[in-house]
N, C-alpha and C positions, 0 to 999 in steps of 0.2 A: 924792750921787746917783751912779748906774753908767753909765758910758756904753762905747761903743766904735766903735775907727774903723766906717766903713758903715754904719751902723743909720739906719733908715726912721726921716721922723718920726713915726709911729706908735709905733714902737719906743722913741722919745727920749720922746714924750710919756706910754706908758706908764711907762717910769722915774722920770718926775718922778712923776707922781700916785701912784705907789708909797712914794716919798718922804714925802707927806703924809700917805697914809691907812693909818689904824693900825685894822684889824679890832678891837673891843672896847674902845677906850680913845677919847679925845678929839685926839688930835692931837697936833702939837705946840705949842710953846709960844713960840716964838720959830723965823723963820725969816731964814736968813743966804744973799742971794738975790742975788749980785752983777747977774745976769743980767733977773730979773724976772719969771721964765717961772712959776716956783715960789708966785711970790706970784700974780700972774694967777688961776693955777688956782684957790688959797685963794680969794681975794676972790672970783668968778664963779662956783664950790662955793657960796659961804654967799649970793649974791645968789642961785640958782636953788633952791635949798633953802628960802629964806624965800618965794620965787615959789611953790615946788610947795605948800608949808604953806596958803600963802594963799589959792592957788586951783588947784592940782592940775595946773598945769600945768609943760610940762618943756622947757627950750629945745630949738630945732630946728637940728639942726648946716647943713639947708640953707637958714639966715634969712643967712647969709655967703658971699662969694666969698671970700673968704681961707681955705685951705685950712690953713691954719696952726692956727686960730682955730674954723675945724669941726670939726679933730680933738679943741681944747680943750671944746670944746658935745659934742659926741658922746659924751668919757670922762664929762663933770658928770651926762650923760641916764644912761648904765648905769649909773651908781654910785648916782643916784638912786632908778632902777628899780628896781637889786636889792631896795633898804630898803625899798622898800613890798611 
């Protein structure tokens, strides 16, 4: 993952989800995640994914006061949106 000094979380968050998502291919295959932020994403990607399959619905980044946490619901919501 890319990072640098100053960067918004926004900016950190979008770096990671960059990391995992592979336009055209599946993924990766193994992730090496001292941190945990990386896996998060993953894990909470394929629970909102099986959510939207199921019943069309998309997490709501303002169901959180953790601002941390709505940026993680907000990237899972576009990324979803775009594919459909």
């Amino acid at each position: 993952m890319f990072a640098w000094k100053g960067e918004t979380l926004d900016q950190y968050w979008w770096t990671t989800f960059q990391t995992v998502c592979w336009p055209g291919a599946d993924g990766p295959d193994l992730i090496v995640d001292d941190g945990g932020d990386a896996t998060l994403l993953v894990h909470e990607g394929v629970k909102w994914e099986k959510e939207f399959k199921d019943s069309g619905k998309l997490p709501d980044p303002k169901s959180t006061d953790d601002a941390e946490f709505s940026i993680v619901l907000r990237l899972i919501k576009n990324s979803i949106a775009k594919v459909r």
